[in-house]
C-alpha positions in Angstrom: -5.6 24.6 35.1 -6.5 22.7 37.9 -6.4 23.4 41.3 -6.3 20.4 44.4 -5.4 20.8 48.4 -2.0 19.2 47.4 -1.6 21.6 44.7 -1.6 24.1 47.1 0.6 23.1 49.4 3.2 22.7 46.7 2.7 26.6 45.2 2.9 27.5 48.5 6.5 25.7 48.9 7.7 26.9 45.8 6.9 30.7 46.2 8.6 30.0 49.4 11.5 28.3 47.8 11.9 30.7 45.1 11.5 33.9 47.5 14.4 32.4 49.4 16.9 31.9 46.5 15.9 35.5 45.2 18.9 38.0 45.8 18.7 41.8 45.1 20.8 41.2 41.9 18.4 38.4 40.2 15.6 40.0 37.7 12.9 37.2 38.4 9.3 37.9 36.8 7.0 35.3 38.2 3.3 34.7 36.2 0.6 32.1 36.4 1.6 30.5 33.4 2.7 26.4 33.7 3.6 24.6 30.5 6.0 21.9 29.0 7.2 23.7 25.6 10.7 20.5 25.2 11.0 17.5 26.0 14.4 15.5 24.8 15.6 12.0 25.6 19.0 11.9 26.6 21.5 8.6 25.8 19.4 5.2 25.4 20.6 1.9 25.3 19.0 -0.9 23.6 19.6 -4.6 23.8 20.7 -6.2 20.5 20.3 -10.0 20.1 22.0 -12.0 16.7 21.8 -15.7 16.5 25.1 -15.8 18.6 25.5 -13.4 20.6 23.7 -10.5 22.4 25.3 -7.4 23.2 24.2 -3.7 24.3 24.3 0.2 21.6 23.9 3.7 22.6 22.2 6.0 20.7 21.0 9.5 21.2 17.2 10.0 22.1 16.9 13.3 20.5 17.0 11.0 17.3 13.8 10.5 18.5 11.4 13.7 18.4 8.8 13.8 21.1 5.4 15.6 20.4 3.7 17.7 22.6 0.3 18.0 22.3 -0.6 20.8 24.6 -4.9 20.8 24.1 -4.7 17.0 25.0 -1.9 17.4 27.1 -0.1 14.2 26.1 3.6 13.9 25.2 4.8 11.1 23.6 7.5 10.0 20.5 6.5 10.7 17.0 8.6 7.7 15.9 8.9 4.8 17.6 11.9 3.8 19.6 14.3 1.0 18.0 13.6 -2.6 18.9 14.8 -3.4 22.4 15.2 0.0 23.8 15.7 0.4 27.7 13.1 2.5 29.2 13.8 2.2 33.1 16.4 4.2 33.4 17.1 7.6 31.2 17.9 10.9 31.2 15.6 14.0 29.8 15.4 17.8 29.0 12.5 19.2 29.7 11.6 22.7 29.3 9.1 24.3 31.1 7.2 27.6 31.9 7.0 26.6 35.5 7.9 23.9 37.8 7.7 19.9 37.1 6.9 17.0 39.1 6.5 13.6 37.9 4.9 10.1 38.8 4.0 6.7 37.8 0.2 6.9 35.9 -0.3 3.7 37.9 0.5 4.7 41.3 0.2 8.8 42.2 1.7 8.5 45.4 5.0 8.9 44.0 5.6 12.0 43.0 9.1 13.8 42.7 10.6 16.7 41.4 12.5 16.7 38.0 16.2 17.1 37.5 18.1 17.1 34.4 20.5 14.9 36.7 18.5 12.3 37.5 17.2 9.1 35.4 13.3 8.5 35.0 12.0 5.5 34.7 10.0 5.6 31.2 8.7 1.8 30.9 5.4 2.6 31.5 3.2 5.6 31.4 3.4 8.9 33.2 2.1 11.5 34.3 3.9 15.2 34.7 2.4 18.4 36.5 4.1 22.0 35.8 3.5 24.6 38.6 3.4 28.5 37.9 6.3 30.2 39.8 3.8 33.1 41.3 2.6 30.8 43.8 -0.7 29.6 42.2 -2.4 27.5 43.5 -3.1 25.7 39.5 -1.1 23.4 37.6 -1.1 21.7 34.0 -0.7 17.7 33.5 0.6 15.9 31.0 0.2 12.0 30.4 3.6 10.6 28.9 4.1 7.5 27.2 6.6 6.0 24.7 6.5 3.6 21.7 9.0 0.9 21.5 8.5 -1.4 17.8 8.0 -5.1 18.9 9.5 -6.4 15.8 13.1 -6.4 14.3 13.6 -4.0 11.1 15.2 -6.2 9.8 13.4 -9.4 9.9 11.7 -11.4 7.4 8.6 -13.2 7.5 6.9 -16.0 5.7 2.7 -16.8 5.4 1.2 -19.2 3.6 -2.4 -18.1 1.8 -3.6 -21.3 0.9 -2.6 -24.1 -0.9 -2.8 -23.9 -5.1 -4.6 -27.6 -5.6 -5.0 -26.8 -9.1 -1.1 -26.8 -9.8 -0.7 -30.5 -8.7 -0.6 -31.8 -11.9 1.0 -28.8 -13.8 4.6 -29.3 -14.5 5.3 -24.9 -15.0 3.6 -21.5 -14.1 4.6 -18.1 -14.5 3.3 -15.9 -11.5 2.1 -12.3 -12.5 0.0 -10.1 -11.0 -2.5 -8.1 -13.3 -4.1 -5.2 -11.8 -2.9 -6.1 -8.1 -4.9 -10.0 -9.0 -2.5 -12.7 -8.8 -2.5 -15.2 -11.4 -0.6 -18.0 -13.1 -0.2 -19.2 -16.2 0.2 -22.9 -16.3 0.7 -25.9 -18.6 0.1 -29.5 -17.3 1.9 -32.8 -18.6 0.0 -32.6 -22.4 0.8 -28.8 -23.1 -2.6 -27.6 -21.9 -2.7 -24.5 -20.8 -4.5 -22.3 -18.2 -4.9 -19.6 -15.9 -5.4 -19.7 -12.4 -6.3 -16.6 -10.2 -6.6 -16.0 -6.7 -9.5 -14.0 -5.0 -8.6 -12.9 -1.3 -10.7 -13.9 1.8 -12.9 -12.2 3.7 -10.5 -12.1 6.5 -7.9 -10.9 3.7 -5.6 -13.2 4.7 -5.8 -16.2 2.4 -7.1 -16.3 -1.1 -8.9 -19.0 -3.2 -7.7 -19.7 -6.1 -9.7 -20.7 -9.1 -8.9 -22.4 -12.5 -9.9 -22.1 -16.1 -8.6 -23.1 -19.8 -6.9 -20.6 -21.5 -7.8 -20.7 -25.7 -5.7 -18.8 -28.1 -3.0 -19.5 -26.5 -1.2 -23.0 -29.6 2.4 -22.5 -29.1 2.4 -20.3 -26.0 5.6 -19.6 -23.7 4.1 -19.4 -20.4 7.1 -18.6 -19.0 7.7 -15.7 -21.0 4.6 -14.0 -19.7 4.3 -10.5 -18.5 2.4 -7.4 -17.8 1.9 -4.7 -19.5 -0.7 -1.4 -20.0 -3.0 -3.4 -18.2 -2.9 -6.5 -19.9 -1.0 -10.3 -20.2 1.2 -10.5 -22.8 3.0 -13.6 -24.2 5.4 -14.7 -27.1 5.3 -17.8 -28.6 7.5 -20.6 -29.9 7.2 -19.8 -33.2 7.7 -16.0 -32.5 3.9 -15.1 -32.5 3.2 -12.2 -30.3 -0.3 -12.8 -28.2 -2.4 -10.8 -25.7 -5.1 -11.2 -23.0 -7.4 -8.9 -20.8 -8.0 -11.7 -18.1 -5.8 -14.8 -19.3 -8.6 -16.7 -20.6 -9.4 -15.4 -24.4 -5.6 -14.6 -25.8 -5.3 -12.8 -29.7 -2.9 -12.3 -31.8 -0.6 -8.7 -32.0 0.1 -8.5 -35.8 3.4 -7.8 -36.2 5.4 -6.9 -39.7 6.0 -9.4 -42.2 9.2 -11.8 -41.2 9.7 -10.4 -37.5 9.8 -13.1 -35.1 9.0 -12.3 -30.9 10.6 -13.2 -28.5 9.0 -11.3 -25.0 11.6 -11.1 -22.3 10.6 -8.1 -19.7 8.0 -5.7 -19.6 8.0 -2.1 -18.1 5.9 0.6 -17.3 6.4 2.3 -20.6 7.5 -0.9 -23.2 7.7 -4.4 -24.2 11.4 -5.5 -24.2 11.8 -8.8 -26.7 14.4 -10.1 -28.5 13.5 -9.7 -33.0 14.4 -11.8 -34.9 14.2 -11.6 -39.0 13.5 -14.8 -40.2 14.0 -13.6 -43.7 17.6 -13.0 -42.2 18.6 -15.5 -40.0 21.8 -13.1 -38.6 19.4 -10.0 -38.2 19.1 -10.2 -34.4 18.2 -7.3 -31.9 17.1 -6.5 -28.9 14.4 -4.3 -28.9 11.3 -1.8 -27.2 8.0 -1.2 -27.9 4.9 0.5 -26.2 2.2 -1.2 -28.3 3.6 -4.5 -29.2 3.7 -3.9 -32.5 6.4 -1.1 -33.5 9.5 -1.9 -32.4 12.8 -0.3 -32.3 16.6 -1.3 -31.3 17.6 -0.8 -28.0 21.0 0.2 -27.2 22.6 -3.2 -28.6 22.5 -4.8 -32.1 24.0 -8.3 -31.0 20.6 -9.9 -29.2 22.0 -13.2 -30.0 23.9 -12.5 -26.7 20.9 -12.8 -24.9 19.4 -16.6 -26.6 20.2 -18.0 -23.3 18.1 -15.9 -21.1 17.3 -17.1 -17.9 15.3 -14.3 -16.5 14.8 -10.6 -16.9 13.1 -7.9 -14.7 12.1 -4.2 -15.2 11.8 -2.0 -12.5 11.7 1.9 -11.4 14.7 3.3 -8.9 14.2 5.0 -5.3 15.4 8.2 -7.9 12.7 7.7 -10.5 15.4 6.0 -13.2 14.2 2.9 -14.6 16.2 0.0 -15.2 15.8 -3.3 -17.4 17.8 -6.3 -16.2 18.6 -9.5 -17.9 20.5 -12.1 -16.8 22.0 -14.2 -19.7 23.7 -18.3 -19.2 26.7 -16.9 -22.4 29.1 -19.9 -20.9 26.0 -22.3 -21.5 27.1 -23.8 -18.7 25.8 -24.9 -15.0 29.0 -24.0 -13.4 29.6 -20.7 -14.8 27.9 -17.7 -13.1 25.2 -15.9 -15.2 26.0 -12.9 -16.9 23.8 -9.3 -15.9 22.8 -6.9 -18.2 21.4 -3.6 -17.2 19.7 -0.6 -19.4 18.7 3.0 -18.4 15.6 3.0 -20.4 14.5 6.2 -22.5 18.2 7.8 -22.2 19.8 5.9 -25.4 22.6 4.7 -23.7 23.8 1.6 -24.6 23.5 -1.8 -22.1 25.9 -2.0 -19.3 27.8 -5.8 -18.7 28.7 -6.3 -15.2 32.2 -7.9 -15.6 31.9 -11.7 -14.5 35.5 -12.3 -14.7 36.8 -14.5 -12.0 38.1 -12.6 -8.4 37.3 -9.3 -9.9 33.5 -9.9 -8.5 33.2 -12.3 -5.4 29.0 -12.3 -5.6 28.6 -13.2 -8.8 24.8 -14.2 -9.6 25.0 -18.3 -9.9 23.3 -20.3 -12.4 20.6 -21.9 -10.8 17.2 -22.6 -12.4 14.5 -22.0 -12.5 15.1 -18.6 -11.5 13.4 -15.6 -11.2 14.1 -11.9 -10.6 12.1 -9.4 -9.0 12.2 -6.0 -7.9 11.5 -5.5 -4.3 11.7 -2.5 -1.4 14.4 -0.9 -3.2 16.3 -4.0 -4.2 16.7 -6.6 -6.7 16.4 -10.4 -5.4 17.0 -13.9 -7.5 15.0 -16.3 -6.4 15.7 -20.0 -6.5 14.3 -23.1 -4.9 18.0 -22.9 -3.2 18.7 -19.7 -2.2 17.1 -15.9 -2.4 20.5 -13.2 -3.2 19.8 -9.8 -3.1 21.2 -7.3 -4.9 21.6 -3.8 -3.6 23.5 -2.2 -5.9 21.2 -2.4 -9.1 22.5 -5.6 -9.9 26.0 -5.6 -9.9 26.7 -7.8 -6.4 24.1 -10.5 -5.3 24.2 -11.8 -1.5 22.6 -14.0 0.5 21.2 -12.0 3.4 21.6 -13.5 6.7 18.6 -12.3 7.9 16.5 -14.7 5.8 15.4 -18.3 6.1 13.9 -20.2 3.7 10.9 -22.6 4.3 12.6 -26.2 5.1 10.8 -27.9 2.3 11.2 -25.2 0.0 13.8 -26.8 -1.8 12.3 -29.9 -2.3 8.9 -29.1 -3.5 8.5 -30.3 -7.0 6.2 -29.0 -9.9 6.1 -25.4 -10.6 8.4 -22.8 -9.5 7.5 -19.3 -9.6 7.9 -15.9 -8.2 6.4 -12.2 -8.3 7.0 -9.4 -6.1 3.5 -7.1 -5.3 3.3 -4.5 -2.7 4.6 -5.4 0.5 5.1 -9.3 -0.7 7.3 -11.5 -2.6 5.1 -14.6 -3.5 6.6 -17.9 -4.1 4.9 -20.6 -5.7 6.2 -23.9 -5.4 4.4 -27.3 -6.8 0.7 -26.5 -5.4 2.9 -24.2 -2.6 2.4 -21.0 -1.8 4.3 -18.4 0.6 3.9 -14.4 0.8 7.9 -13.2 2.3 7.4 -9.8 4.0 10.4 -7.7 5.4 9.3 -6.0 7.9 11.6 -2.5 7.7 9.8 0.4 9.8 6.2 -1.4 8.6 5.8 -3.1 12.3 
């Protein structure tokens, strides 16, 4: 502990003090010791501000856990306080072997003693000494301070890495991500195609992106591209089946004599296609496989329902289910919403149809194209050159969140339009475009 001439004078006041209020009745055992052991925030308040309006919440602070850290004696919140909290004036518990003063860290002149009754001001550091009740002439001080996030939880934010010069003259791509790389598979105005990959910065902010032909690749669906075990893999228009280590050198998958491939999602444990026998023109399934060349029916004999595939995503639940989604144009029409498909993979059940009757579903996913799906922080989001919906429920009800702007010229971008979902990111290519969409949740 230490000790000071002003230390002194308040021990001496306080044995005082406390000799004074002692009656013959109270059993009072006074020691040396001086120590915070609680500390609880009472009711905050914190400012909330919309696009058109602003208006005040309460919330308790003992939400909010303080930690004590009695070797550096320091207190302060193990979580940070919501955005917009107000620190000048609120209540606190403290408990205490001893007896507490407080003051500003800025100006020590100030000090007063604490009451549960009375409001601190907690905007900017403090400092808090605890007394022993025997009249020592020691105390013990702490240095206070509280965390308030700077950003909304909710918020969305857009960066731009660098611009894709290489995708000027490309008319599609298909962004994927192999091993945490980003690349794109593209095809220019003659059917070329190539692959384009992006190396991050030194400052690991922007990347550079670099371009080279792809070979191997006659017939290739770009667009039907994905990742799997490590690797690009890639159907063709003729039902081939093809593979890459790097997107450059692509080979053929042998597959069984009349089965035609047709690739459509990709998840941690299979390849999810649509088979064709084209020694049977009605033999039609949709089906799995974990090396690209086995495959077996999946839940649903009628994969004809799925020829108009717009998009298709496979993805792993907060609960460790995994899920394929495909969203499927069966109206063949512009006007008509899409229809959603969803499997529980490895449990044999059979493919779920959301219903896309009319007023039975208000947020119906619309047909608008190109679109993509990706999974993303728990959700599912369609992403269009018009709008992003999100899906919270697994892909049942799609919503535009309010929360979320899109670039202005977004929408009018021409050339390429792709999209890919990697850590905290959702990329979004458009024409030579690129943005990286962040939310910002508890990630500050």
């Amino acid at each position: 502990m230490k000790t000071t001439k002003y230390g002194i004078l308040v021990a001496l006041m306080l044995s005082i003090f406390f000799a004074a209020c002692k009656s013959d009745d109270d059993d009072v055992t006074y020691t040396d010791e001086c120590y915070i052991s609680s500390f609880v925030l009472g009711q905050l308040k914190r400012q909330v501000v919309t696009s058109d309006t602003t208006f005040m919440v309460s919330f308790s602070g003992s939400l909010y856990p303080l930690s004590i850290d009695q070797l550096k004696q320091t207190i302060t919140n193990n979580e940070p306080l919501p955005q917009g909290t107000i620190l000048s004036a609120a209540l606190a518990t403290i408990t205490a072997q001893g007896s507490v003063i407080y003051t500003p860290a800025s100006d020590t002149t100030q000090w007063k003693a604490y009451s549960s009754t009375d409001s601190i001001n907690f905007s900017e550091p403090l400092l808090f000494r605890v007394y022993p009740l025997d009249g020592s002439v020691g105390y013990r001080q702490y240095t206070m301070s509280l965390n308030v996030r700077q950003n909304d939880p909710t918020s969305f934010t857009w960066s731009q890495p660098a611009l894709i010069d290489s995708l000027a003259d490309k008319v599609s791509g298909k962004l994927l991500f192999l091993n945490q790389t980003p690349v794109v598979l593209a095809t220019d105005l003659v059917g070329r195609h190539s692959v384009i990959t992006g190396t991050v910065s030194p400052d690991k902010v922007s990347f550079a992106w670099t371009e080279q032909p792809c070979t191997g690749t006659e017939n290739g669906n770009m667009q039907q591209a994905q990742v799997y075990d490590g690797r690009l893999w890639m159907s063709t228009t003729d039902g081939k089946l093809l593979t890459s280590a790097d997107g450059v050198q692509w080979e053929d998958v042998p597959q069984a004599e009349g089965v035609s491939v047709q690739l459509m999602a990709a998840s941690d444990s299979a390849l999810y296609a649509c088979i064709q026998n084209t020694q049977d023109d009605t033999s039609v399934s949709y089906a799995a496989s974990a090396d690209g060349q086995t495959w077996v029916n999946v839940g649903m004999e009628h994969g004809e329902r799925f020829a108009g595939t717009e998009a298709a995503v496979a993805y792993t639940q907060g609960n460790g289910n995994r899920r394929v989604l495909i969203a499927s144009d069966v109206h063949h029409s512009a006007d008509a919403p899409l229809a959603v498909w969803s499997l529980l993979e490895g449990t044999g059940e059979p493919w779920i149809l959301f219903s896309i009757e009319d007023g039975i579903n208000p947020y119906l996913l619309p047909n608008q194209t190109p679109l993509n799906l990706v999974a993303y922080n728990g959700w599912l989001v369609a992403v269009t050159q018009q709008s992003f919906r999100f899906s919270y429920d697994n892909g049942i009800t799609w919503k535009n969140n309010t929360n979320l702007l899109l670039p202005a010229d977004m929408a009018t971008v021409t050339g390429p339009f792709t999209a890919a979902a990697q850590g905290e990111y959702i990329w979004v290519i458009a024409g030579k475009r690129c943005w990286r969409l962040r939310y910002n949740g508890y990630q500050e």
